[in-house]
C-alpha positions as CSV (number, residue, x, y, z in Angstrom):
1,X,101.9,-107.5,-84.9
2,X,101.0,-105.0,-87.7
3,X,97.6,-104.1,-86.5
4,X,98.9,-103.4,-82.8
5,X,102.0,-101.4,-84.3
6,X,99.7,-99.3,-86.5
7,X,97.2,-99.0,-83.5
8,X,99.3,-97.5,-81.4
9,X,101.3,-95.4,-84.1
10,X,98.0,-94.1,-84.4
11,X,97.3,-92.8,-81.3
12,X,96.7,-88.9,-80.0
13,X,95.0,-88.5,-83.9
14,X,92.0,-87.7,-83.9
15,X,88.9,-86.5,-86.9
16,X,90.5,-84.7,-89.9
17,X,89.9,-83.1,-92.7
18,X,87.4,-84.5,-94.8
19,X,85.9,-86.5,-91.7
20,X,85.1,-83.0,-90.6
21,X,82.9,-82.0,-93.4
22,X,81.0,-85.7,-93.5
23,X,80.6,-85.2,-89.3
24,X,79.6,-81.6,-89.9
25,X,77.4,-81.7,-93.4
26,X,76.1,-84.7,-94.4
27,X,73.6,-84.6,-92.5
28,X,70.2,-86.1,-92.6
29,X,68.4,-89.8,-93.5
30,X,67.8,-88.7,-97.2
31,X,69.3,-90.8,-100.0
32,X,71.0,-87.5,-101.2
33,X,72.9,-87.8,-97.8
34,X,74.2,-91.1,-98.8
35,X,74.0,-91.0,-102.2
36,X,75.6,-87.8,-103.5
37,X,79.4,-88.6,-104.6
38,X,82.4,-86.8,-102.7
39,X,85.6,-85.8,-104.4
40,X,83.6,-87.4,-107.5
41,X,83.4,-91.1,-105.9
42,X,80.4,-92.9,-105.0
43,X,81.1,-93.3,-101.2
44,X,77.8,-94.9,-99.8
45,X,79.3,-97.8,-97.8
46,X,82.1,-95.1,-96.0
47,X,79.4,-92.6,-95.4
48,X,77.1,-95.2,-94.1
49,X,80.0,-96.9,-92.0
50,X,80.8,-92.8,-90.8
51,X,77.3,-92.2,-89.6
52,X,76.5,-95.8,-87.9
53,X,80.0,-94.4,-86.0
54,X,78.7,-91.3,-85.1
55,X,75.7,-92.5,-84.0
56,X,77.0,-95.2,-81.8
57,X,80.3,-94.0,-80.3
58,X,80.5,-90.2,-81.2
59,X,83.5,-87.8,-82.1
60,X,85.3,-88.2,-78.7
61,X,86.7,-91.7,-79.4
62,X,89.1,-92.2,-82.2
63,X,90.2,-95.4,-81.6
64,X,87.0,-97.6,-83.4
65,X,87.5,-95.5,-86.3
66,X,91.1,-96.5,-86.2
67,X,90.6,-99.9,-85.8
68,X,88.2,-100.1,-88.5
69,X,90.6,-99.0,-90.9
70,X,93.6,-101.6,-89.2
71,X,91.3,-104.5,-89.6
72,X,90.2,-103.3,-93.6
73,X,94.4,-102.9,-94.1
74,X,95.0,-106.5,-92.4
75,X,92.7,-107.9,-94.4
76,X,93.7,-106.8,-97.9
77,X,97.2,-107.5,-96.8
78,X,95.1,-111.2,-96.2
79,X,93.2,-111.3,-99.5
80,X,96.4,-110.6,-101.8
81,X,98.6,-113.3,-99.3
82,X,95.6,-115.4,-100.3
83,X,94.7,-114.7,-104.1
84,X,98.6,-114.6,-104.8
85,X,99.9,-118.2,-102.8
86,X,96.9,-120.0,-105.5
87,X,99.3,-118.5,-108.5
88,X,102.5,-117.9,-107.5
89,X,103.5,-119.7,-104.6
90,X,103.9,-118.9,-100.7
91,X,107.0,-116.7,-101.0
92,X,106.5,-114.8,-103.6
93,X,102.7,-114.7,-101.9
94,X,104.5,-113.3,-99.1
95,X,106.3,-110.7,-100.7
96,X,103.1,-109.4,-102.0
97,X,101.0,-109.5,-98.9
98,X,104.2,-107.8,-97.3
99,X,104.5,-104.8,-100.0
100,X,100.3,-104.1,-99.1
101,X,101.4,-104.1,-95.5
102,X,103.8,-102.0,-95.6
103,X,102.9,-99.6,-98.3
104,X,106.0,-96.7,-97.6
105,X,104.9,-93.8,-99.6
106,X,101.0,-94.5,-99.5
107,X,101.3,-94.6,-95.3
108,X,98.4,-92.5,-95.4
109,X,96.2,-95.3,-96.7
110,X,96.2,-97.0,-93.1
111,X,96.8,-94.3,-90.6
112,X,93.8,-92.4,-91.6
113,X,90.2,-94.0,-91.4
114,X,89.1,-91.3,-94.2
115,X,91.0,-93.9,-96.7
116,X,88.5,-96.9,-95.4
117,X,87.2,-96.2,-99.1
118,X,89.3,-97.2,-101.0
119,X,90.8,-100.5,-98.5
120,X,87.0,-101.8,-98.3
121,X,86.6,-101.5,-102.7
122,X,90.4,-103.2,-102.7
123,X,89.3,-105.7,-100.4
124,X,86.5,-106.4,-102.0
125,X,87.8,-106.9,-105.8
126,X,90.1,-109.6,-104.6
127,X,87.3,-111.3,-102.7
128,X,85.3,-110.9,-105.8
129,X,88.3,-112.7,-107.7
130,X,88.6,-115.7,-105.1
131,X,85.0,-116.0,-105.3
132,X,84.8,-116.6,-109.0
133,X,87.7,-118.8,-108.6
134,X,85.1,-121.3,-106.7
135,X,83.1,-121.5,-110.5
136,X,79.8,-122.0,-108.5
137,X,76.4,-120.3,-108.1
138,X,77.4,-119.2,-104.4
139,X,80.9,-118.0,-105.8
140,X,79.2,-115.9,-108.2
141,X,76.7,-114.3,-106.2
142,X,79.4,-113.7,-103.7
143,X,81.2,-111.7,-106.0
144,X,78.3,-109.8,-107.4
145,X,77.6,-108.6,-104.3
146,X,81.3,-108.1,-103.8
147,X,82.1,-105.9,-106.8
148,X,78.5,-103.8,-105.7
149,X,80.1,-103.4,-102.4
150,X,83.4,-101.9,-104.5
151,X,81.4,-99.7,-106.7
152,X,79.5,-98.0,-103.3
153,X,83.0,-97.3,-101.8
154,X,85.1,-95.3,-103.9
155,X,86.2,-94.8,-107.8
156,X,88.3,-97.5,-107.5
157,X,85.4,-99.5,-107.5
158,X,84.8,-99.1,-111.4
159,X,88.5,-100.7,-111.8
160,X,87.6,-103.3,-109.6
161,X,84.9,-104.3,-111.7
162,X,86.8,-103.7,-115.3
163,X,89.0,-106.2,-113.3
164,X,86.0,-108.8,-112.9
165,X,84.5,-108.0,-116.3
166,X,87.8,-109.4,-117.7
167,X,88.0,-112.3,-115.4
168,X,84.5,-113.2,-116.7
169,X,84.6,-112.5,-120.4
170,X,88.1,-114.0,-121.3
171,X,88.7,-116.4,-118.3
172,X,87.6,-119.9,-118.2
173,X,83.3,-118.7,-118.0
174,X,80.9,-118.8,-120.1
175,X,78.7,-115.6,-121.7
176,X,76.3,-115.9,-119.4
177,X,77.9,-114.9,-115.9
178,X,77.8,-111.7,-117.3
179,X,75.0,-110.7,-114.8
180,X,78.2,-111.1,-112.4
181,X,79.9,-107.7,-113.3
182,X,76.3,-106.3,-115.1
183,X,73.8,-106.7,-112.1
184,X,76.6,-104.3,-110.3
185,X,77.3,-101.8,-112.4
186,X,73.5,-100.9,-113.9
């Protein structure tokens, strides 16, 4: 019900601001084109996500950047529901899922695809954590890869993997999974 309110709250909008400049300037198959930060964040997997979009359904038709962004917001809202009902409980679980849903002052975060950046490194730092929760090889090559795909999204990233570097260094693990948060961030 959330992703067909904010679909349709959504509608009539269209490109803005900084989707402007990455539609208009960053241009080009050169890792400079991916690889050069914006607003100081590493944004690889948005500007890679932006182009693929470009290239396959253009500038006239909003609506799959919009849903790309829904589904990114649904599924944190999923991930901290999930990650939070494995420590708390289901209503308190609840609560929390319900507070990323509905974020009130931070509405921006869903109604503009720009802010896919920061949703996809959020969503990936608490796969990351339910991954190493498994304490298993796949788990923790899941979540390497995880707190990569966090890093090449946005600044948040970097907290996303402080938040892993903890989990792994004073949690229940052993020395050695530091290649977990390491492999990442070198």
């Amino acid at each position: 019900a959330t992703g067909a309110y904010l679909f349709y709250e959504t509608r009539g909008t269209t490109l803005h601001a900084d989707e402007w400049v990455w539609a208009l300037y960053r241009r080009g198959n050169d890792l400079g084109t991916f690889l050069k930060p914006w607003n100081e964040h590493m944004s690889l997997v948005p500007i890679a996500i932006y182009r693929l979009l470009f290239a396959t359904v253009g500038l006239r038709d909003y609506a799959p950047y919009r849903l790309i962004v829904i589904a990114l917001h649904l599924l944190v809202g999923a991930l901290v529901f999930v990650y939070a009902r494995r420590r708390v409980g289901c209503l308190a679980a609840l609560i929390a899922a319900a507070m990323m849903l509905y974020l009130g002052p931070a509405w921006e975060n869903f109604l503009w695809p720009f802010q896919m950046a920061w949703l996809i490194s959020l969503a990936s730092g608490i796969g990351a954590l339910l991954m190493l929760d498994r304490a298993d090889r796949r788990g923790n090559l899941a979540a390497c890869a995880l707190v990569a795909l966090a890093l090449g999204s946005s600044g948040l990233g970097l907290m996303i993997a402080l938040g892993v570097v903890v989990e792994v260094l004073f949690g229940r693990r052993r020395w050695r999974d530091a290649w977990i948060f390491a492999a990442p961030l070198v």
